[in-house]
N, C-alpha and C positions, 0 to 999 in steps of 0.2 A: 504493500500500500504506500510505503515510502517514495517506492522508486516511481509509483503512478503517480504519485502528487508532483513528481521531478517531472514527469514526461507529460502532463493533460494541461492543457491551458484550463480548462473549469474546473478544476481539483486542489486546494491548498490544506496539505498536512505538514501543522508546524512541528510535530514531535513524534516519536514514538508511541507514547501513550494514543494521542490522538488515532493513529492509526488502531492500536487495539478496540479503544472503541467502536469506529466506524468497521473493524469485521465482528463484536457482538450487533450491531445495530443490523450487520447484515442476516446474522442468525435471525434475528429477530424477528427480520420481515419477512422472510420465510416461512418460520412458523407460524405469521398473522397469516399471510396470503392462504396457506393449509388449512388452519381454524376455519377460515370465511369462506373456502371451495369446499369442503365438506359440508358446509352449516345452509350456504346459498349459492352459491354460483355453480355447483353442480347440478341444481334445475335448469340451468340458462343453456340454450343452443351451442353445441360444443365449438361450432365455428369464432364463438366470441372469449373461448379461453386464452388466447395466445393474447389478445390486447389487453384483455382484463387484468392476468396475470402478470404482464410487463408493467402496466399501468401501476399499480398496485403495489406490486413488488419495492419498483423503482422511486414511487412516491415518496412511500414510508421512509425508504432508505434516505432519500434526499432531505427530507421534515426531518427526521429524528437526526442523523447524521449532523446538519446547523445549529442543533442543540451544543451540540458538543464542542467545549473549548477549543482553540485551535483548528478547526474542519470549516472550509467552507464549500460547497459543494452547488458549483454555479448553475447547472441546467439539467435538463432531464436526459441529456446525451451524457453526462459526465457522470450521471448515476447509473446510467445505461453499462458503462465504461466497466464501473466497479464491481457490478452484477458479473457480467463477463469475467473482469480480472479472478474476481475472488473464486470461483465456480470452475474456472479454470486452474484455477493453483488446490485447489479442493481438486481435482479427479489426479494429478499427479501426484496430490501428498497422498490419497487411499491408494494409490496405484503403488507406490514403494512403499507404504506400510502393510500392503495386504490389508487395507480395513474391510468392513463388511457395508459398506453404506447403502450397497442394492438391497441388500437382505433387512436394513433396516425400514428403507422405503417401502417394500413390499409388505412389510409387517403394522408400518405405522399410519402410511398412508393411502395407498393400494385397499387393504383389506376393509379400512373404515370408509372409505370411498364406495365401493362395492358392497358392503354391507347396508351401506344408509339408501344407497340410491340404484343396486342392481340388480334388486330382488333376488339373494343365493335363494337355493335351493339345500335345504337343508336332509340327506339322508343317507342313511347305510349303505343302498348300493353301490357298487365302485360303480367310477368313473374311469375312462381309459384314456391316454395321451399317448399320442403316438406324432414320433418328434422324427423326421427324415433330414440326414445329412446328407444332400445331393454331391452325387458322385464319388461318395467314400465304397473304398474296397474294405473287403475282411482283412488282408492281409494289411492294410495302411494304418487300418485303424488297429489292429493287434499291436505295430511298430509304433505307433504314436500313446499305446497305453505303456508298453514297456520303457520306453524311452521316457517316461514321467509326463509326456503332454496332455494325458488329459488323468488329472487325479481321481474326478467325480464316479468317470466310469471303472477305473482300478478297485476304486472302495467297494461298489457293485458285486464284480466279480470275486473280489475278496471274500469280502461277505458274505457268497453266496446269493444275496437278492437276484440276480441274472446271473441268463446263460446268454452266450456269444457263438455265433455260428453264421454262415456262410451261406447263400443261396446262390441260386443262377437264377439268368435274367432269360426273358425270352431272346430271339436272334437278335432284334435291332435295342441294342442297349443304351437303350435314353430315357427322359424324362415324359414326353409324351406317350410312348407305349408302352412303359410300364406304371405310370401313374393311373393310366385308363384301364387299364388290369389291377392295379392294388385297392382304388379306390371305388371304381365301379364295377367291376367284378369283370370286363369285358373290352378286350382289347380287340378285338376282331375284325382285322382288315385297314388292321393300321402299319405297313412297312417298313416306317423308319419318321424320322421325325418329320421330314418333308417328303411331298411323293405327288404323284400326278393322279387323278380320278381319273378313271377311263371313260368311264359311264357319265359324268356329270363335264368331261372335258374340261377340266381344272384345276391349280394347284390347291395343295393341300398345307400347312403349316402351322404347329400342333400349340406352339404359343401367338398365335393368331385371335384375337377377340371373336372375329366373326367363325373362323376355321374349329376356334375351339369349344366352341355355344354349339356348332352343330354336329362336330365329333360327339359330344356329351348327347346331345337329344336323341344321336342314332342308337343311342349304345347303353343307356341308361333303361332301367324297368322302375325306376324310384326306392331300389331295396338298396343301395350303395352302402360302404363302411361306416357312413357319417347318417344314414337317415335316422330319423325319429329322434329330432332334436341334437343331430350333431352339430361343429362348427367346421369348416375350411377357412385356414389363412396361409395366403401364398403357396398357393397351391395351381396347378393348371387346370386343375378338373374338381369340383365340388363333393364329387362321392354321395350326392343328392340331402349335403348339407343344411337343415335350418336357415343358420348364417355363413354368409361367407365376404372374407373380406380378401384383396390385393389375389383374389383367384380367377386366371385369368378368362374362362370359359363363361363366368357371370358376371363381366363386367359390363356387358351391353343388357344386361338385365335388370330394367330400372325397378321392379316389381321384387327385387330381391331383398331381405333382411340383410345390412353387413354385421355390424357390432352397435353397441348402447354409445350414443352419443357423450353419454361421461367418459369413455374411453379418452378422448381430447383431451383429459388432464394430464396426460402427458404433453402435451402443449405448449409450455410453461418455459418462463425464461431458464429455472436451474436446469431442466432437462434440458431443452434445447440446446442451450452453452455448453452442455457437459458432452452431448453427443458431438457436436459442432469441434470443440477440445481434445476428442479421440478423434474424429471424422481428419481434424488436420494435423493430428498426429501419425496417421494408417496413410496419407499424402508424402508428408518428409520421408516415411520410413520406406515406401516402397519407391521411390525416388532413388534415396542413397541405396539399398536391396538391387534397384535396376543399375544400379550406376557400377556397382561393385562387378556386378554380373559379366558388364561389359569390358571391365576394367581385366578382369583374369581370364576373359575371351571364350566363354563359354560356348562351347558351339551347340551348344542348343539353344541360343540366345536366338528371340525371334523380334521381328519391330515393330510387331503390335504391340510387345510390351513395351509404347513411347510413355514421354510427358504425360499425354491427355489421361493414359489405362489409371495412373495411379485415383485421379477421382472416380473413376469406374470401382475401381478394389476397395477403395475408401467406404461408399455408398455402397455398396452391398454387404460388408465384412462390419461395418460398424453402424451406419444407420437402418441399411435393412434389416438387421438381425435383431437391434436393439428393439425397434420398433414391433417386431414380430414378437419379441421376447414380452413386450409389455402389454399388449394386446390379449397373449397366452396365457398371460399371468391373470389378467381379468378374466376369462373362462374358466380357469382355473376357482378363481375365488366365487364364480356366479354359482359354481358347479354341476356346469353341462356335460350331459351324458358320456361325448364323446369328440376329440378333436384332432384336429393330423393338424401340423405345421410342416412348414420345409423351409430349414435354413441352408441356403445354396453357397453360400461363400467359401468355403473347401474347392468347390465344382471350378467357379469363376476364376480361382490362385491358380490350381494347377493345370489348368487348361495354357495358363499365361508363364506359368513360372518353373513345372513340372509336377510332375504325382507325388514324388518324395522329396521335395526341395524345402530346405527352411521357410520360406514364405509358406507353400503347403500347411506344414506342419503347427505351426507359429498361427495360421488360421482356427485350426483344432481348438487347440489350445485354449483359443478364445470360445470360443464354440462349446467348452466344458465350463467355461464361467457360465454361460448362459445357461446350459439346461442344469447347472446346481441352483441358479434363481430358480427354475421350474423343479425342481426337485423338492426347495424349503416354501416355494408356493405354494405345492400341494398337501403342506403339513398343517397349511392353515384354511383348508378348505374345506368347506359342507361338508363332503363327503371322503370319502377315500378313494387314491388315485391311484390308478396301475399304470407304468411308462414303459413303454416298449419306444424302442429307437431303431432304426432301420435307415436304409439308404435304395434308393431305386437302382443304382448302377455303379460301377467302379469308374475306372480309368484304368489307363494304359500308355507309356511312354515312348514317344519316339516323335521325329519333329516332323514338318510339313511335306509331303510326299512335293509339292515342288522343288522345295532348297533340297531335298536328300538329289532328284533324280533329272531337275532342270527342265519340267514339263509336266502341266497340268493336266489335270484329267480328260477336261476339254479339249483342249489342245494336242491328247492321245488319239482321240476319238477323232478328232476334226483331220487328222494326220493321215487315221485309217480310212477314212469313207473317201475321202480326198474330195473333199467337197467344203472350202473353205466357206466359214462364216453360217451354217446351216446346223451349227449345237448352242440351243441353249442352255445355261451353266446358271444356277440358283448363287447368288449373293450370299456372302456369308451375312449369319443375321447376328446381334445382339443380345441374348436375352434377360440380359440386367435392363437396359433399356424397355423391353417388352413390361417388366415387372414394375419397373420405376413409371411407366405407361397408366397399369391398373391400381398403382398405387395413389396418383393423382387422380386416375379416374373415381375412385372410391373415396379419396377426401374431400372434392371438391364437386360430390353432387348436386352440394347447396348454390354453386356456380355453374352454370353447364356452358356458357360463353367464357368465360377462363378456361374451363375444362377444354372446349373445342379446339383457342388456341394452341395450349400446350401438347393434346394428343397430335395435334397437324404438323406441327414441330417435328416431335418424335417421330411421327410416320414418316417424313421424309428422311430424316437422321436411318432408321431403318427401312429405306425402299418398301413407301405405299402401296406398289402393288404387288408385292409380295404378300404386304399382310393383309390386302382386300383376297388374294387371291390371284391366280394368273390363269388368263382362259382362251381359250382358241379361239372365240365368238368375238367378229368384229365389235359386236355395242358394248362391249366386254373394256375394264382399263387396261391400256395400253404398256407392256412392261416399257418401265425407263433404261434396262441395258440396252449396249448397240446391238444388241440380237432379239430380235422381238419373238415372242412365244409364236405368235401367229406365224411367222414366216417359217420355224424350225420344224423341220421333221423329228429332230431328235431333241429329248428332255438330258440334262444329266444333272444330279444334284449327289452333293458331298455331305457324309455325314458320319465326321469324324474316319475309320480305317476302311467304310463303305462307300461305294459308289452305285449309285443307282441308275440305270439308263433306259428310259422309255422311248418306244416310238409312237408319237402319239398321235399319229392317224389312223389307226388301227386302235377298234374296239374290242380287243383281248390281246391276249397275249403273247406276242410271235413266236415262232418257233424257232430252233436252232435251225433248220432247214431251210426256211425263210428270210430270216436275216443273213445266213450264208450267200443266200441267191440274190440278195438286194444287195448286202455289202458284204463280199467274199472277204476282206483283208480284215475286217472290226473285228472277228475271234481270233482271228492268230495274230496280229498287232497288239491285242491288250494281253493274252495268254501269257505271250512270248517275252513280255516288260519284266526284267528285275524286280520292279516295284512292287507287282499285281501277285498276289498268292494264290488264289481260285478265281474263278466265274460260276456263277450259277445261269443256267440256260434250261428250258424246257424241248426235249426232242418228242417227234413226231413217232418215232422206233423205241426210246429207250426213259420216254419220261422226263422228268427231273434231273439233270444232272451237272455234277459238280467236274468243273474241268481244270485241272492242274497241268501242271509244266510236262510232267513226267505219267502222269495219271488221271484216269476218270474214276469218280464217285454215283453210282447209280442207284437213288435214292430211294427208287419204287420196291428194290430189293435186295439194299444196305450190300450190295458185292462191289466190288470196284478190281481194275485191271490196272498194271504199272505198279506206278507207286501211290499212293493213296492219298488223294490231296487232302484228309480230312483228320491225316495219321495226329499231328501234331496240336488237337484239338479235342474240348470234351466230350466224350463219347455220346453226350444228348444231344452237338449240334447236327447230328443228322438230322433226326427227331427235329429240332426248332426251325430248321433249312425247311423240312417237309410241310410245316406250318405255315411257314413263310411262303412258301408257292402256292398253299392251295388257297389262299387271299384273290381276289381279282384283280387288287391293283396291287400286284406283285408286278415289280420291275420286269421287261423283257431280259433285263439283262442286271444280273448282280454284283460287284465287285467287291472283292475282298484285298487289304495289300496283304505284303508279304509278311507273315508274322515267324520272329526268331525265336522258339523254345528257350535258347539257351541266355539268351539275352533279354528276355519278355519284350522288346523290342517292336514296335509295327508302325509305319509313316500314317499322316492321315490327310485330307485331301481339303481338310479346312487349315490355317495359318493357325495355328494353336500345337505345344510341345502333348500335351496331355490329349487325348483321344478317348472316345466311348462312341459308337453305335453300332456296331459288328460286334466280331470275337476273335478274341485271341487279346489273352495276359487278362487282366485282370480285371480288366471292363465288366465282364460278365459276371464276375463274383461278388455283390454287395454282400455288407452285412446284416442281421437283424441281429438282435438282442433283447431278449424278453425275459420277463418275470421265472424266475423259475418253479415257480408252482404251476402253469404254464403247463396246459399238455403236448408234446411236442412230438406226439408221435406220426404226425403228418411229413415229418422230415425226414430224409432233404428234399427241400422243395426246389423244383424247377419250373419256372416260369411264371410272371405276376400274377394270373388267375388263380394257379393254385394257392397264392400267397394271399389271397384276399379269401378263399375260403377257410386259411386255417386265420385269421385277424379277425374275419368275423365270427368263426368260432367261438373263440377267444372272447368275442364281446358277448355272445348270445350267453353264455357262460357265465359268463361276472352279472349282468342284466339281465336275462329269462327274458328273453329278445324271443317268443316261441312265432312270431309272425315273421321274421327273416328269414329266406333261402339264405345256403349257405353260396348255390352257383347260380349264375344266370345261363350257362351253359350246358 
């Protein structure tokens, strides 16, 4: 406070004492501002929390502050000033003392907030939280418990409270086709995160608002993980949720419940400051983190990770999380039946930085602060909670199949058919952006003219007609690459170590026979790449089949000739390959790159070190972690469907849920 009174023109502190003052006066107004949002201003429209509380806050501090000998404290920017300063030097001093200050807000504030104004529910039944780490492997997260990164979860297992184990993912291992299978029980005729319709002549894109509203309507029966009073936050699919907030498939759903408009007390200038104070602390450090990286010449060093990524890692590692966190912690305290969150900022680091890299890891880390707040939330809630943690998909290490091999996928393709400028190539997309998207969408319903602006932004920041949709039909929008959909015979979209290739004048699915006679050199041009590990093609003689360097895979009757293109893979992806084709908007043409056994090693075809949507290494193996009273005899499970009948088990179980299927298939 010294050194502020040297550096503000509105601020004069003549001593030290004085200063101690003005940070009791700060205490002060804090605990006024709490008194008076518990007592009244949590009946007012949660949009007017943020000026109230500043207002307020900053008031008090400035009146009481001129009390005090020596302080003069000239305007409402220079109390502004002090608010910040203090609130800021407060998350650094609990930061190196280890204090417990979340745990006290959740206890002192939180609970009496929620209590007075959010009608808990008070009763014996558990309650189920189900908390997904997007993109965590078994194996990463085993390394990040041993290595001491995440304490919360060690003491678990210590203790016996959980068991830890490993599942596999369906073939395309991402967050849209397995989220649509964990939370709605029905993944069915979803290929990969992006993909072309056949039947409806259009792209598809799973964190799409409109794409993802009508994934869910196709595919829902209204019995999802989350129905009969669940909640979804940050989520891609609802699981036929109660409420749902920052999920992206109801955000064009004005008719939806999100959360209780007192949730906004988090609103508030200490919170805000404090987040704001890690927000540009998670900036410097992944700055100097990028700067080091470059410095020792990392050759997995990629240029996405510039300047601009660090506010990207920032806002999803520290605001998004924080925010999810508090929001959770309110359901928690309401005590509602049942609730999935997804904190993705593990997903976002090592996609940028690597799977096991200290940034990685260092992400975790944070990531076990947070669900010990949900841990000691749940000890103060109505009911009793059961936590299961889980992850939709791993990762997998190896850097972008252009810098490995000097040539895009497109550009393979375009090379084979010899027919320049006639592939279109799907834009890599954002989806911190996608979520920062429904996250304003969801705040500022009470503005829909700010909303409009800010979503039209973002949509062009992430190419609008990707997220409207891309479609053959002239009245159709027009894509903005220089390859228009309309003019391409051929689709090709990158999705992580998968490449997916349609031809999308044809309403099914070509055959190998077929595309051989349209473009004889497209199978032995992509087969014959270093890069490429399989193809998948369907023959007119032999089926499904998997075609390698050295060998074929024939699916219809698991034999294969040569050498075995499937040898160095899990014995289920046949099994999931088999799934995968008999979809209708299965790609005419699959790709897979090359994956190293001995190096877990595989390129991928987006600008990212970290990979997931195929198979091979570790992508496919998330973890789950569940209670151990838990019956678990449905293990090991393969593939998100199955995983959603044994979660809903699980819930029918704890709640005598006797009106839920457990499948919808």
């Amino acid at each position: 406070m010294v050194l502020l009174g040297l550096l503000l023109p509105g601020l004069v502190i003549e001593s030290i004492l004085s200063a101690i003052g003005i940070a009791i006066i700060f205490l002060l107004s804090q605990s006024l501002y709490w008194q008076l949002f518990i007592l009244f201003f949590s009946h007012l429209p949660g949009w007017l929390f943020p000026t109230i509380s500043t207002v307020i806050t900053v008031s008090v501090l400035t009146y009481l502050g001129n009390q005090i000998p020596g302080i003069l404290i000239v305007d409402f920017q220079a109390g502004l000033w002090i608010v910040f300063t203090l609130t800021a030097v407060t998350v650094v001093v609990e930061s190196y003392m280890a204090l417990d200050i979340d745990q006290a807000f959740d206890r002192f504030i939180s609970r009496r907030v929620i209590s007075k104004r959010g009608q808990p529910k008070t009763t014996d039944v558990p309650g189920i939280l189900f908390v997904e780490l997007d993109g965590v492997s078994e194996d990463v997260l085993q390394k990040a418990i041993e290595n001491g990164r995440m304490p919360t979860l060690n003491s678990w297992l210590e203790q016996g409270s959980h068991h830890l184990t490993a599942w596999e993912t369906d073939f395309s291992s991402q967050t849209g086709t397995i989220q649509a299978g964990i939370l709605l029980g029905n993944n069915e005729n979803i290929p990969a995160y992006r993909w072309w319709d056949r039947k409806k002549q259009k792209t598809f894109r799973s964190s799409s608002f409109w794409d993802a509203a009508e994934i869910e309507k196709e595919r829902t029966n209204g019995r999802g993980l989350l129905s009969q009073g669940g909640a979804s936050r940050a989520n891609v699919f609802s699981g036929d949720a109660k409420e749902t907030l920052f999920t992206i498939s109801k955000i064009l759903d004005r008719e939806h419940e999100t959360a209780p408009g007192l949730y906004f007390y988090i609103l508030n200038p200490m919170i805000i400051f404090r987040m704001l104070t890690q927000f540009i602390f998670s900036v410097f450090r992944e700055w100097a983190q990028s700067l080091y990286q470059r410095l020792r010449r990392d050759k997995d060093a990629i240029n996405e990770r510039n300047f601009l990524y660090a506010f990207v890692r920032a806002a999803d590692c520290q605001i998004f999380h924080a925010l999810t966190t508090y929001v959770v912690i309110g359901d928690i305290l309401r005590g509602l039946p049942a609730i999935y969150a997804s904190l993705t900022g593990y997903d976002n680091v090592s996609h940028y930085t690597g799977v096991e890299s200290t940034e990685a890891f260092q992400t975790l880390e944070e990531i076990d602060r947070f669900i010990n707040r949900l841990e000691r939330a749940a000890r103060l809630a109505p009911r009793p909670y059961e936590i299961v943690l889980l992850s939709d998909h791993g990762q997998s290490h190896g850097g972008p199949f252009k810098k490995a091999h000097g040539i895009t996928l497109k550009d393979l393709v375009n090379r084979a058919i010899d027919e320049k400028k006639k592939v279109f190539y799907a834009f890599d997309d954002n989806e911190l952006l996608d979520k920062f998207d429904a996250f304003l969408q969801d705040t500022l319903r009470s503005k829909p003219r700010t909303n409009q602006v800010l979503h039209h932004f973002i949509s062009r920041i992430t190419h609008e007609s990707m997220q409207k949709g891309l479609s053959k039909k002239k009245s159709d929008t027009v894509d903005q690459s220089p390859i228009s959909i309309i003019d391409a015979p051929l689709v090709v979209f990158g999705s992580g170590c998968t490449g997916l290739i349609y031809f999308t004048e044809s309403e099914q699915r070509l055959t190998l026979e077929v595309i051989q006679n349209y473009y004889p050199n497209l199978i032995v041009e992509l087969i014959n790449h270093p890069g490429i590990g399989f193809l998948v093609v369907n023959s007119i003689s032999w089926g499904d089949v998997v075609m390698g360097k050295d060998g074929l895979y024939f699916l219809a009757s698991d034999t294969f000739e040569g050498i075995n293109p499937l040898a160095d893979y899990s014995p289920n992806v046949p099994g999931l390959l088999r799934r995968e084709c008999s979809f209708s908007n299965c790609p005419d043409i699959i790709v897979n790159t090359q994956y190293d056994p001995h190096t877990g090693k595989l390129t991928g075809f987006e600008n990212q070190i970290g990979h997931h949507g195929g198979v091979g290494g570790p992508q496919s193996f998330p973890f789950l972690m569940y209670p151990s009273q838990f019956d678990d005899s449905a293990l090991p499970i393969v593939g998100s469907e199955p995983l959603f009948d044994m979660l809903m088990s699980w819930r029918k179980t704890l709640q005598d849920l006797n009106n839920l299927p457990q499948s919808q298939n």
